[in-house]
C-alpha positions in Angstrom: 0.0 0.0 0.0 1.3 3.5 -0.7 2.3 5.0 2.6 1.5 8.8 3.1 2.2 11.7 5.1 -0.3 14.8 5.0 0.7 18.0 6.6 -2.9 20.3 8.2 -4.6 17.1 8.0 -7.0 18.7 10.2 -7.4 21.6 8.4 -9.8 23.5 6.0 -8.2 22.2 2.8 -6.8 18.6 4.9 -9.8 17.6 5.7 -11.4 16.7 2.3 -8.0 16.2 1.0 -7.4 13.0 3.3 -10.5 11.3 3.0 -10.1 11.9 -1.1 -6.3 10.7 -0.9 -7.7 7.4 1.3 -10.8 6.6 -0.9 -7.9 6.4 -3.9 -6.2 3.4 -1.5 -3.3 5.8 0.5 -2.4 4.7 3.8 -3.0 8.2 5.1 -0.9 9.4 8.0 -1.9 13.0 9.1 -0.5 15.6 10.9 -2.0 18.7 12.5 -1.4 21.7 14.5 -0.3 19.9 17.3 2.7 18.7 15.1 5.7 21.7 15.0 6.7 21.1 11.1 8.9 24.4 11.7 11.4 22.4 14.0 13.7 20.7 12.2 14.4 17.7 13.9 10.6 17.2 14.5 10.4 17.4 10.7 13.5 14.7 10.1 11.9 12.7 13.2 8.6 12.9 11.4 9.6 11.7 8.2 12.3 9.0 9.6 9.2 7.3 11.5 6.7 7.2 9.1 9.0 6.5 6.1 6.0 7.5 3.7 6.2 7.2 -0.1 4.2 10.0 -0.9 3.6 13.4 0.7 0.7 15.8 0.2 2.1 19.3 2.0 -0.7 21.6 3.2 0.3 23.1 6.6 1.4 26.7 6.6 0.3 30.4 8.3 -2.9 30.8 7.4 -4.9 33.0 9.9 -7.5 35.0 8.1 -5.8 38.5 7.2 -2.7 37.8 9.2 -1.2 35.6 6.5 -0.7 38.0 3.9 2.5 39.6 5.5 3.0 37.3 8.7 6.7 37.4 9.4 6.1 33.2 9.9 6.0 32.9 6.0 9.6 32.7 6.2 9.3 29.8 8.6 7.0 28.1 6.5 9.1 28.9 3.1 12.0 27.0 4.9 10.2 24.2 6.6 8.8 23.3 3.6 11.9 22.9 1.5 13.5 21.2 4.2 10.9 18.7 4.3 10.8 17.5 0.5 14.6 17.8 1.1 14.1 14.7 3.7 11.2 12.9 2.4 13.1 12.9 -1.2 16.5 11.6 1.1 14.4 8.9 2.7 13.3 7.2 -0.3 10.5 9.5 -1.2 8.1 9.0 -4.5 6.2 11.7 -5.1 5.2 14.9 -3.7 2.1 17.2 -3.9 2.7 20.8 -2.3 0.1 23.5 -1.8 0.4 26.7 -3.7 -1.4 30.0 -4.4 -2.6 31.8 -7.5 -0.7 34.8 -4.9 2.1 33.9 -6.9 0.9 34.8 -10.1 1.2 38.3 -11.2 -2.1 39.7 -11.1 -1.0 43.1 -12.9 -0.4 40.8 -15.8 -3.5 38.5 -16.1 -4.7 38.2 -19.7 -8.2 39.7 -19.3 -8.1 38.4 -15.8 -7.5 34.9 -16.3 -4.2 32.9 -14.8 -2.5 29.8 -16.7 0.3 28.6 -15.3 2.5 28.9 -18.5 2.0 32.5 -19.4 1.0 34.3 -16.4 4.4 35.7 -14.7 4.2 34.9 -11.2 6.0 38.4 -9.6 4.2 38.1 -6.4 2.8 41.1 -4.3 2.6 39.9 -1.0 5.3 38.0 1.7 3.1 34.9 1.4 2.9 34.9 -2.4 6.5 35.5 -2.5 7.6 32.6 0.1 5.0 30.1 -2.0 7.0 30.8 -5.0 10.4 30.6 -3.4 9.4 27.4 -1.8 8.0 26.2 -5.4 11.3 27.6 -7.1 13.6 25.1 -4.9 11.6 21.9 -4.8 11.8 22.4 -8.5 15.4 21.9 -9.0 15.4 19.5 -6.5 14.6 16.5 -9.0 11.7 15.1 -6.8 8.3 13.7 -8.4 6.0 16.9 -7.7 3.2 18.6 -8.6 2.3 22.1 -7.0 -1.5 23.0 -6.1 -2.4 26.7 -7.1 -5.4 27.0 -5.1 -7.5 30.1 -5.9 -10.6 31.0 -3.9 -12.2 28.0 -1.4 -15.2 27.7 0.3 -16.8 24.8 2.4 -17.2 23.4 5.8 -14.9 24.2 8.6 -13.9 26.9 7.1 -12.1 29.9 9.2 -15.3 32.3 10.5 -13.9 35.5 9.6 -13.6 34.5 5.6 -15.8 35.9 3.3 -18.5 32.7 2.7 -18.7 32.3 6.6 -18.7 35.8 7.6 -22.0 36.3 4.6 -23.7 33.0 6.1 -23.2 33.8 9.7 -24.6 37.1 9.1 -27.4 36.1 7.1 -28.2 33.3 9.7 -28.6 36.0 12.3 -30.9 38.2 10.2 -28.5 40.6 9.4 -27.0 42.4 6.1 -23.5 41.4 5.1 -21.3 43.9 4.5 -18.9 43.9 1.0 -15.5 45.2 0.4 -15.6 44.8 -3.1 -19.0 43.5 -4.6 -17.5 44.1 -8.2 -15.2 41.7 -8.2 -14.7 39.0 -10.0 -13.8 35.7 -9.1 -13.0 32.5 -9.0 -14.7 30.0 -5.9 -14.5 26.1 -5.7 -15.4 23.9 -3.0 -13.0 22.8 -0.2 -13.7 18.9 -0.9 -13.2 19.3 -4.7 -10.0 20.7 -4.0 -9.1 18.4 -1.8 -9.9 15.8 -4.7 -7.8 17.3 -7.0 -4.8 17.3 -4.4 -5.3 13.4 -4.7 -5.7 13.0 -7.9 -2.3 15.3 -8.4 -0.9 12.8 -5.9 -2.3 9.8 -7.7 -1.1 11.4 -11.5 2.7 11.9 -12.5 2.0 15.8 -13.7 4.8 17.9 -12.6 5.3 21.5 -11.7 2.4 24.0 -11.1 -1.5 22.7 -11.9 -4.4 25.3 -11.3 -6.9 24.0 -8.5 -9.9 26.1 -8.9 -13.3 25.9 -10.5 -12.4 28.1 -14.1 -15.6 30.1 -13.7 -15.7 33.4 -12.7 -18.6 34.9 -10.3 -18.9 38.8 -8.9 -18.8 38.7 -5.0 -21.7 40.5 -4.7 -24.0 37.8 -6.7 -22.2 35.0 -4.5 -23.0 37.1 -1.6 -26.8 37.2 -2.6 -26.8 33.8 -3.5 -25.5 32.6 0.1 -27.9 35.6 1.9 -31.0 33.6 0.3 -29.8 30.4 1.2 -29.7 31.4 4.7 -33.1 33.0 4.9 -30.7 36.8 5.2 -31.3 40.1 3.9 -29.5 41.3 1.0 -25.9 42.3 1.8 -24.7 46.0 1.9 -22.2 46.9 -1.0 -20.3 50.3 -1.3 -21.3 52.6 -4.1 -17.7 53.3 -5.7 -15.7 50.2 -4.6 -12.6 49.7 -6.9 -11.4 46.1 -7.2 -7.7 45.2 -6.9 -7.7 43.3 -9.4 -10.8 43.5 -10.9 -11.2 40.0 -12.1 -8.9 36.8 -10.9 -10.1 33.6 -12.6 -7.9 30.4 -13.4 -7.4 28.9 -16.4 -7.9 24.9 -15.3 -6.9 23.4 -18.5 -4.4 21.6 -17.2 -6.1 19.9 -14.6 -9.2 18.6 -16.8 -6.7 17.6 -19.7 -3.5 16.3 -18.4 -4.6 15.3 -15.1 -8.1 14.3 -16.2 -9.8 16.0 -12.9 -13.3 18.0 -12.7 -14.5 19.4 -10.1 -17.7 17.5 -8.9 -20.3 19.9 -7.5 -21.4 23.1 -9.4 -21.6 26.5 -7.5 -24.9 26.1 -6.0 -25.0 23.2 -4.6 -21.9 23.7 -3.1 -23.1 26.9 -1.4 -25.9 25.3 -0.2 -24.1 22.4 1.7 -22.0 25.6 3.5 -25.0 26.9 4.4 -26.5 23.9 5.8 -23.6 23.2 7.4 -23.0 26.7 8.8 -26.8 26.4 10.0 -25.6 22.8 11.8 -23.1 24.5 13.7 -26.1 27.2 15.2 -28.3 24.9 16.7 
């Protein structure tokens, strides 16, 4: 049986992603918050006891806001080389890391759109800039990878303050959601068909970076209505003049459907709906 070692396994993303990666026959060994993966010799310790073949990578800073310039991205940026460094030492197979369309350079989308062999990826932020650096490395490292570009995810368990929690919650409570930027467009998948496309990246031989999104495009503020209705709420507040930066961020998910042969499984509404129902679970 392939033998492997998921990092945030009991996360947002590592949730779904486990129970995908074990319904596709991986002896799945998780890891969560309660596991230091910045200390080295936990890390070598880790990986020494387990001896996994494969490794699906998720765990990083990513507290709602805080991520964006959290000085712990450097942390993360070296933990993570240094742990396909050792699972590639100890035998290793194949590797599946978590990236971010952060990386790309969303000055120069064409017409808002990012594919991961045009799009530059000059990233803006500390965390989009340690995902890349991280992706730069393992790449000349020779290991079997394939590197995750998740774009916008919603679902179950997912952090309060986000954006599809914080419209449910509100809604749920009778109140108007407020939007930043209702103009917007962009691009929403659910958690667990992310977390089937990790495994199916894990499962496939596809290397470098592979879009994980849904390829459709959808203004906040018509998601935001759609959620508000779902959960019996009023109709959310937007700004008059609210200037999107950028305006539109969709991915191009070619690669995915073609080479790895992976579509997402649940449409939009349907998948809001579960968050909702779930969300309303969680109130009573």
């Amino acid at each position: 049986m392939k033998k492997l070692l998921v990092t945030g396994a009991g996360g947002f993303i590592g949730r779904p992603a486990a129970a995908a990666c074990a319904a596709l026959g991986f002896e799945v060994h998780g890891v969560g918050r309660e596991f230091d993966l910045t200390d080295g010799g936990a890390r070598r310790a880790l990986i020494n006891d387990i001896r996994p073949s494969h490794l699906l990578h998720l765990a990083w800073e990513t507290r709602h806001g805080y991520f964006w310039t959290a000085p712990e991205n450097e942390l993360w940026l070296d933990a993570t080389v240094d742990l396909a460094r050792c699972f590639q030492e100890a035998g290793g197979q194949r590797a599946v890391f978590a990236g971010s369309c952060a990386e790309y350079d969303w000055t120069a989308m064409d017409q808002g759109v990012c594919r991961e062999n045009t799009t530059p990826c000059r990233p803006a932020t500390l965390y989009g800039q340690a995902k890349q650096a991280a992706h730069d490395r393992i790449a000349e490292s020779g290991l079997s990878y394939a590197w995750g570009r998740l774009f916008l995810l919603y679902g179950p368990h997912e952090a309060e303050a986000r954006l599809a929690p914080s419209i449910i919650r509100a809604s749920l409570k009778g109140e108007a959601a407020e939007l930043k930027e209702p103009d917007a467009i962009r691009d929403f998948l659910d958690a667990r068909d992310a977390g089937a496309a990790l495994a199916a990246l894990l499962a496939d031989d596809v290397a470098g970076p592979v879009n994980i999104a849904s390829g459709t495009g959808i203004a906040i503020a018509d998601l935001a209505q759609r959620l508000s209705r779902l959960a019996g709420g009023p109709d959310p507040i937007a700004p008059e003049k609210a200037v999107p930066d950028p305006p539109r961020l969709v991915a191009d998910i070619s690669r995915l459907k073609q080479e790895v042969g992976f579509t997402p499984a649940r449409d939009l509404d349907q998948g809001l709906a579960d968050a909702v129902n779930w969300w309303m679970n969680q109130t009573t």
